[in-house]
N, C-alpha and C positions, 0 to 999 in steps of 0.2 A: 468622777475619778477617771484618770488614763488608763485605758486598758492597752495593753503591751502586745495580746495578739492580736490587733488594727493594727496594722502600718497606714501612713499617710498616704492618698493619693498622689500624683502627680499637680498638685494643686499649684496656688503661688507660693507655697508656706516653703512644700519641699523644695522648689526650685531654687529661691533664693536664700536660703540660709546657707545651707550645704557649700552655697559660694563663699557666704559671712565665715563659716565655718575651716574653709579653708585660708581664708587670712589671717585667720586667727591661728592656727595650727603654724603656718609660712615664719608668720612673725615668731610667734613662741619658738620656733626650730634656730631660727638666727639669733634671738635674744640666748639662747643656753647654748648655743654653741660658740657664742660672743664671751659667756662667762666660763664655760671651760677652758679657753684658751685665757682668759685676765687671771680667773683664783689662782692663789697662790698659796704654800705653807709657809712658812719662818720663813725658811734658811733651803728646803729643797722642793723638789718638784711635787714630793707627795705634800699632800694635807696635814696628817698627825700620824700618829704611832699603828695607826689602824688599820692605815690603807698601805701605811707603810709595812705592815708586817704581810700583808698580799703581795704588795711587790716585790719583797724582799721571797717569797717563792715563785714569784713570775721569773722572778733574774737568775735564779738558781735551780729551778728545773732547764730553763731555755739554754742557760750560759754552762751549768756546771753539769746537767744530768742529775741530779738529786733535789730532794726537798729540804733538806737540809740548808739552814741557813747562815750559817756560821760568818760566811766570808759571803760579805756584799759592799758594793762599792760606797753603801750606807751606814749611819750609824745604828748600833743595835736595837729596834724595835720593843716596846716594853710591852707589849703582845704575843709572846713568845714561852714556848716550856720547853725543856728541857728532858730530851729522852735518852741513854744511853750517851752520855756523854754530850750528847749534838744538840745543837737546838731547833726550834722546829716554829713554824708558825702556829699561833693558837684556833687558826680562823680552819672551817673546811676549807680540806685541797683542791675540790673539783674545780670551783670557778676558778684557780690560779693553774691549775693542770690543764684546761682550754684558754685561759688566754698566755700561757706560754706558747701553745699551739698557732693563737691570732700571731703571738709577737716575730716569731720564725717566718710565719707567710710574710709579715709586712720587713722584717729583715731585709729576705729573699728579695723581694720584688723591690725594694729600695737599692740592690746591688751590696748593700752591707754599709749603706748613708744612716741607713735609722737604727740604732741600737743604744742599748742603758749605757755603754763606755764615753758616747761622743755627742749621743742627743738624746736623754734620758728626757728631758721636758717633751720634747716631739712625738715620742713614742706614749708618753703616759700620754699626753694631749688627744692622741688619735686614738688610744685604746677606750679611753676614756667616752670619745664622742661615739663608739662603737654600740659597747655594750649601754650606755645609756642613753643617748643620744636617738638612734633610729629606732630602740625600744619604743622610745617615748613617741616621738613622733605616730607612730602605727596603733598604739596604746589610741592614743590622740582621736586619730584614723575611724577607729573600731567603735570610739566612743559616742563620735559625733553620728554614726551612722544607728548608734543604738539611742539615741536621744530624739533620734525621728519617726523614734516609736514609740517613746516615754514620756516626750514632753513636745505637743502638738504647739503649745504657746510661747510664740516667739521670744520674749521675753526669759520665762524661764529656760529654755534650748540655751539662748545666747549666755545668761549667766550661767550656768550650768557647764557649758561647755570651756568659758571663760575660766573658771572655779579651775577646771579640772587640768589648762595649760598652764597658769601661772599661781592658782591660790594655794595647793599643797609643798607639802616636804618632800614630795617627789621633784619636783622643781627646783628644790634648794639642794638636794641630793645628787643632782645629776650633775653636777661638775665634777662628784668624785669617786675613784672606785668603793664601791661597798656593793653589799649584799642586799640589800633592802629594799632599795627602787627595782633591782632583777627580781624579786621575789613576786614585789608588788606588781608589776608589768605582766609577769607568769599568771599571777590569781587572776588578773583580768583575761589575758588572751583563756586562759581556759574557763573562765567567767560566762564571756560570751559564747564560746562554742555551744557551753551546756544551755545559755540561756536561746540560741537557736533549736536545740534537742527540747528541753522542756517545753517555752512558750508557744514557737512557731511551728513544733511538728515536725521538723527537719530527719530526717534518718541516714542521712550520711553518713559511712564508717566511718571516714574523715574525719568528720566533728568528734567522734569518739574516742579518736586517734588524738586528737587537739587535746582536749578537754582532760585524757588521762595524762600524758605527756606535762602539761604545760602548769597541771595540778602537780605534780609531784616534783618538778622543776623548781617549784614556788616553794616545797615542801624540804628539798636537800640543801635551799638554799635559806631556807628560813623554820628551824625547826619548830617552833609552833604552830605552823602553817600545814604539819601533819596533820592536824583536827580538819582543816581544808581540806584536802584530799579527802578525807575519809568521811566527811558529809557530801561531798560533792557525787563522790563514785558512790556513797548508798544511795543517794537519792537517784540518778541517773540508772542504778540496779531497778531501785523498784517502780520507774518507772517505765524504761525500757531493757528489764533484762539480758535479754539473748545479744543486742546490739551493742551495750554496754561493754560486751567482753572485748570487744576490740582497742577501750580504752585501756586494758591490764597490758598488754605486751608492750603499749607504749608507755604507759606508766613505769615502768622496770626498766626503761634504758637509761633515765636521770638516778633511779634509785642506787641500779648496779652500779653506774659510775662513781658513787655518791661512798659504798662502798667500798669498791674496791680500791679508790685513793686514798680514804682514811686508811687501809691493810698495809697501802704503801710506805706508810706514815709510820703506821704507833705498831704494825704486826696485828693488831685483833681489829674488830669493825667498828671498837668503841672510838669516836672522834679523840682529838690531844683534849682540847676544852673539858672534855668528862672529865680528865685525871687531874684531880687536885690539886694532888703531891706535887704535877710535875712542871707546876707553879711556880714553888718554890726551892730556889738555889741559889746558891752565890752567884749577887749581882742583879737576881730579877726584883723587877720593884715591886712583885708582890708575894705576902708571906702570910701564913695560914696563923691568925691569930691565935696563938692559945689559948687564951679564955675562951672563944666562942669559937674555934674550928672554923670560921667564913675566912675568907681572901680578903686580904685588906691590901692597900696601895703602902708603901713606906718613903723615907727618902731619909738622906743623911741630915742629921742635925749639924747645920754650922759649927756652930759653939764648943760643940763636944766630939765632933767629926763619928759619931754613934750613929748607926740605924736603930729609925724612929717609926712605930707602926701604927702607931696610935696619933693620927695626925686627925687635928679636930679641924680642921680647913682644906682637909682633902675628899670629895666626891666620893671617893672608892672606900673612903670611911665610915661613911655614915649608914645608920639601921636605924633611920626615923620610926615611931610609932606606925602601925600597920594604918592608922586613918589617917596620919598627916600625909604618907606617903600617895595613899589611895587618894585625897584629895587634890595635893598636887599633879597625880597624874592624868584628873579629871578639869581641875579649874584653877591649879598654882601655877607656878615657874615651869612647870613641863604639861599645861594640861593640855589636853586634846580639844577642848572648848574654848578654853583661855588663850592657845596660841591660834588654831584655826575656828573661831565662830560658826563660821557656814555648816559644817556638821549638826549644831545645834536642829537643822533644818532636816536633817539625816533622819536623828532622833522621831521627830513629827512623820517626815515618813515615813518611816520604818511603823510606826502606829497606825497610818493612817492603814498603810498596804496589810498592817496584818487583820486589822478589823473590819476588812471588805470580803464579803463572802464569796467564793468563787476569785478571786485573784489569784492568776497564775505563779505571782509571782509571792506569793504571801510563806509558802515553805522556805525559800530563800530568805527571807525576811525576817523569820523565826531562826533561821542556822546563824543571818548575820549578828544578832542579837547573841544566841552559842557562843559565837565563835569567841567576840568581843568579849562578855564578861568570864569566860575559861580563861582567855588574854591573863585581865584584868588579875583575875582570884591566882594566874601560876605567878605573876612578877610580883604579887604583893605580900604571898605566902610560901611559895615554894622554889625560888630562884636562888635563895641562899645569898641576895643580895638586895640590897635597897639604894640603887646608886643609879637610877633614870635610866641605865646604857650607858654611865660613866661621860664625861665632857661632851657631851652632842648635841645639838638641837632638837629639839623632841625627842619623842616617846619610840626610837629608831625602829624599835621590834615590835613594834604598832601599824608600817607603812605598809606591810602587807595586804590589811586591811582597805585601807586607802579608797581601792576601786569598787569593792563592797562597798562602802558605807556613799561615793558618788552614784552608786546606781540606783540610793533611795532619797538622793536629792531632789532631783526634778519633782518628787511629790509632794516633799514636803515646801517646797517652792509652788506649785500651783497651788498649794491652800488658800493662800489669802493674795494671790500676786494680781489681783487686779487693785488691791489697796495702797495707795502712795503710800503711807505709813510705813508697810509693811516693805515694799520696797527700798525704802530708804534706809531699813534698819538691817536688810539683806545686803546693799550697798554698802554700809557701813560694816558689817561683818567680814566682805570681801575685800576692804580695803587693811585689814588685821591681818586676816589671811595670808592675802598676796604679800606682806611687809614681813613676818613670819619667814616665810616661804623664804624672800631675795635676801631679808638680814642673813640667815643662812647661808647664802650663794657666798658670801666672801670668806669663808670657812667654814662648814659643816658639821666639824667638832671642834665646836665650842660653844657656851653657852647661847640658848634662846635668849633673845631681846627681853624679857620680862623677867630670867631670871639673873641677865647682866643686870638690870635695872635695882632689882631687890637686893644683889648684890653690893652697888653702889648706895645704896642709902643704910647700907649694914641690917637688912632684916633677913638676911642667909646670911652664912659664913664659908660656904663653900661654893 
């Protein structure tokens, strides 16, 4: 088994991969920065309704002064409530409250060439390759330098490291604004800090400064990702108390923001997404079922020019059975097996790390496991909705996870990786993955390949 607190020598292993490692990273950075500038949506520069309702508060905090989104040079976003007359976007404000901030710098420094009136494609194009783009890359960076302590065998490093440029939804995600992939990029940068403080010994206030900062970052921008935080900083409590506290003060600079923009929003610190109600009004497409008090999508009936809410063909309709839904989230149209395979391999490590005695990393191992089926049990039972994340590819509010469940690859990858067999069938799983991942790139929301497929042969209806 890898033990994690060995680093490699300076042998031949570490020399030359770390170069493999960088072609690999070169290439991945020009292949998603090639398709952020190709994806396209319909008819405008955003994707869908989703990232349009972010920009549609990038443009009107930077343009107008307010979050309020009323008047945008776009059409109305069906991601959107209604508070006091105005409309509001549904998403938190803080990420569109800092890249109003990006968008004014790159204004400025364009002379007033780059803006949403004159070059809205340019400006999304560059915003875009910002926040996900140089994430990723450094993500990338951080991984391959932790894989030269995880996975000593060339083989699994290389696919492993491979996996982690091109085989996820962070990949397919990084052409467009969302929340998801920042989330996921955050659990890792604060990932790794902790796993220098746990594994290696490290006592840097620094790392502690990382590790709380970039956990709770992951946490305002991904609210289930608050269980992260809060296994992370216990754990890092009971193991190095006193040094720990330096992660609380950086912890509260994402939170306060997080905060004090919802206040600017809705007046109290409860997000717009909390309030139900303010869902529903003339005009939005979604309205509070009365039978069952959940949100449902509507749309006009042709025929009868009537609002219809009960649409048996619309995603934001359906309340499958609590297993069909849990199965598809695991091995249907949306499963996290079914679309990325290599995880399967997660699985196996995650087994193997925890049933090794004295593994450092085996308490992580047991949180990733936490974290995962807490996941599972809130979107199955407690979301108030049974609709994937609504038109997306994957399991969206899953990708947080993402860099977890890659950090119990490489072990489950050396189990049998000297066996062709076993190789082939790892090959073969990376080849799902990565197809997954790119079918995604030419639009983000809309359905996975598996569940376009089920679609076309009529065994889904939505």
């Amino acid at each position: 088994m890898i033990d994690p607190m060995k680093s490699n020598g300076p042998d031949e292993f570490s020399i030359k991969w770390p170069k493999l490692d960088s072609l690999i990273i070169s290439a991945t950075a020009g292949v998603i920065l090639g398709l952020i500038l190709l994806a396209r949506g319909n008819s405008l520069p955003m994707h869908s309704p989703n990232d349009l309702s972010r920009w549609a508060t990038v443009y009107s905090l930077a343009e107008r002064g307010t979050y309020q989104i009323d008047e945008t040079p776009w059409p109305p976003t069906i991601d959107r409530v209604q508070l006091n007359g105005h409309s509001y976007s549904s998403k938190p404000p803080l990420l569109p409250t800092l890249l109003a901030g990006e968008y004014l710098v790159l204004k400025k420094l364009s002379f007033g060439k780059l803006n949403f009136h004159d070059t809205p494609e340019a400006v999304i194009r560059t915003i875009v390759a910002t926040v996900n783009l140089i994430p990723l890359v450094i993500f990338l960076i951080l991984y391959s330098r932790l894989l030269n302590r995880l996975a000593p065998d060339p083989w699994v490093h290389t696919y492993a490291m491979v996996t982690a440029a091109l085989g996820t939804y962070l990949t397919g995600f990084s052409v467009t604004l969302n929340n998801h992939t920042i989330a996921a990029f955050s659990s890792f940068f604060a990932l790794y800090a902790a796993f220098l403080i746990w594994c290696e010994g490290q006592r840097k206030w620094w790392l502690f400064g990382l590790a709380g900062f970039f956990a709770a970052f992951a946490a305002v921008n991904e609210l289930p990702a608050v269980s992260f935080l809060a296994g992370l900083v216990a754990g890092l409590l009971w193991k190095v108390p006193r040094r720990t506290l330096w992660a609380l003060p950086f912890a509260l600079l994402p939170i306060a923001g997080h905060f004090w923009t919802n206040y600017r929003v809705t007046g109290s610190l409860e997000p717009a997404y909390a309030n139900k109600a303010a869902y529903d009004f003339p005009g939005s497409y979604w309205k509070i079922d009365p039978a069952t008090g959940r949100l449902v999508g509507s749309r006009i009936d042709p025929a009868t020019g009537q609002l219809v809410i009960h649409v048996s063909d619309g995603i934001d309709n359906q309340f499958e059975p609590w297993y069909l839904y849990l199965f598809n989230m695991l091995l249907g149209h949306h499963g996290i097996f079914s679309l990325s395979p290599i995880f399967i391999f997660t699985v196996f490590g995650i087994a193997l790390v925890v049933g090794q005695p004295g593994n450092p990393l085996k308490a992580y191992g047991l949180l990733t496991v936490l974290l995962t089926t807490v996941l599972l049990i809130f979107y199955t039972f407690f979301a108030g909705q049974r609709n994937y994340g609504g038109m997306t590819n994957g399991l969206r509010w899953s990708f947080w996870l993402i860099p977890s469940w890659l950090m119990f690859l490489p072990f489950g990858l050396g189990w049998k990786a000297s066996q062709r067999w076993f190789r082939g069938m790892a090959l073969m799983f990376l080849v799902v993955s990565a197809a997954s991942a790119f079918y995604a790139t030419r639009n983000p929301w809309t359905r996975p390949w598996l569940h376009q497929f089920l679609y076309y042969i009529g065994w889904v209806k939505y």
